[in-house]
N, C-alpha and C positions, 0 to 999 in steps of 0.2 A: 254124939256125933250127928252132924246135920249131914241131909240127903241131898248130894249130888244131881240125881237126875230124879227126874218129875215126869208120871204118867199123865197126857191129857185124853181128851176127849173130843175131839171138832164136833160145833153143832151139826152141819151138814156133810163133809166131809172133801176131801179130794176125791177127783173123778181122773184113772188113768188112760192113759193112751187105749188102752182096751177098753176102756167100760166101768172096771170095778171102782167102787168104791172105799177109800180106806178111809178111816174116822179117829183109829187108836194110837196113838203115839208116845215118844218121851222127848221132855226136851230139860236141858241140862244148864247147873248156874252158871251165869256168864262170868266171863273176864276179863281184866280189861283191856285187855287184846279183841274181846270180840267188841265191845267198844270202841276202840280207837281207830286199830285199821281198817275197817270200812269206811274212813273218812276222808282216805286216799284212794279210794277208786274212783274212777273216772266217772262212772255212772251216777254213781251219788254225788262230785261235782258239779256235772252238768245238770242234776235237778235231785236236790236234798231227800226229796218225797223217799228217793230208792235205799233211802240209809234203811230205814225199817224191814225192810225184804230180804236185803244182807244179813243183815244183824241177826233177825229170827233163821235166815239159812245156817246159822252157825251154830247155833245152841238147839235146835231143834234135830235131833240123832232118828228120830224115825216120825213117821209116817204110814202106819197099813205095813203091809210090803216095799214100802218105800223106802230105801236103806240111803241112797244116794238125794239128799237134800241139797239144793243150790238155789239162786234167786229165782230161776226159772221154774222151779219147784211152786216156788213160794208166791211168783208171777199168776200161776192156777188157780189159786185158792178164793173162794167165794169170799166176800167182804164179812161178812160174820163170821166166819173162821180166822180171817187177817184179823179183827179185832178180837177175839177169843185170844190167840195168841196173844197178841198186844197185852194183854189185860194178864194173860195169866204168867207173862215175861217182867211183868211189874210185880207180880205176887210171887212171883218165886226168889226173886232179885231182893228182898228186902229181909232184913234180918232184925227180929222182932218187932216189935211197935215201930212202923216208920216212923212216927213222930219223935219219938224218943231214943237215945245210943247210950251207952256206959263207955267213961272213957278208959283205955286198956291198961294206963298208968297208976291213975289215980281211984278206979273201978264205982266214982262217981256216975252216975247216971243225972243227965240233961234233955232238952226239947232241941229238936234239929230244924232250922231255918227251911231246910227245904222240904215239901211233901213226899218226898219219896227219896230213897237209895238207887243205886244204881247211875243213877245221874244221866243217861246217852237221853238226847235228845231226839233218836231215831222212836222211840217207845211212846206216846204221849201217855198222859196222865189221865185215868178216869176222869169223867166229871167235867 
C-alpha cells in the first residue's frame, strides 16, 4: 500500500496573524481534480503564476496549527518554503522511477518521454 499523505517540514516556516510560527505539516497525493480545476479559476486566468498557490492550497491538509489552508494561506509563505513545497509536490506525485512506468496490461516496463508524472504545469520541474 502506498501512502496517501506526506509529512513535511518548511525550511523557514509560516508566520500567523499572531506571531507563531508553524513549520510541520502534511500534505497529500494529488488528483486530477486538483489538477485540472484550478485552471478555471479566475485568478489563475488572469495570470497563470497563481495556478501553483491553488494547486499546493489543495493538497497541502495542514500547516502548524493551520487546519484551514487556501491560496491566501499559501500567498504568506516565504519563497523557500513556496519552492520546498513545489519540489516536494513533484516528489510525492511520482510513482517510482520518473523515468521509467510498467505498463498495467502487458506489466512490461518502458522509459517515459516526459521528466516527471503528475504532468500540471502549475509545479515546475527541478533543475
Amino acid at each position: 500500500m502506498f501512502e496517501v499523505e506526506h509529512e513535511l517540514l518548511l525550511p523557514m516556516g509560516l508566520i500567523d496573524a499572531d506571531g507563531t510560527l508553524h513549520r510541520e505539516g502534511v500534505m497529500r497525493l494529488a488528483t486530477a481534480a486538483d489538477e485540472i480545476l484550478p485552471l478555471q479559476d479566475p485568478r489563475v486566468q488572469r495570470n497563470p503564476a497563481y495556478l501553483s498557490l491553488i494547486l499546493l492550497s489543495r493538497v497541502v491538509l495542514r500547516i502548524g496549527g493551520i487546519e484551514e489552508i487556501n491560496p491566501r494561506t499559501m500567498e504568506g509563505l516565504f519563497a523557500a518554503d513556496l519552492a520546498y513545497l513545489q519540489d516536494r509536490y513533484n516528489a510525492i506525485n511520482r510513482i517510482g522511477d520518473a523515468d521509467r512506468a510498467i505498463c498495467p496490461h502487458c506489466e512490461r516496463d518502458f522509459d517515459l518521454e516526459a521528466g516527471r508524472l503528475g504532468g500540471s504545469l502549475a509545479i515546475p520541474s527541478p533543475g
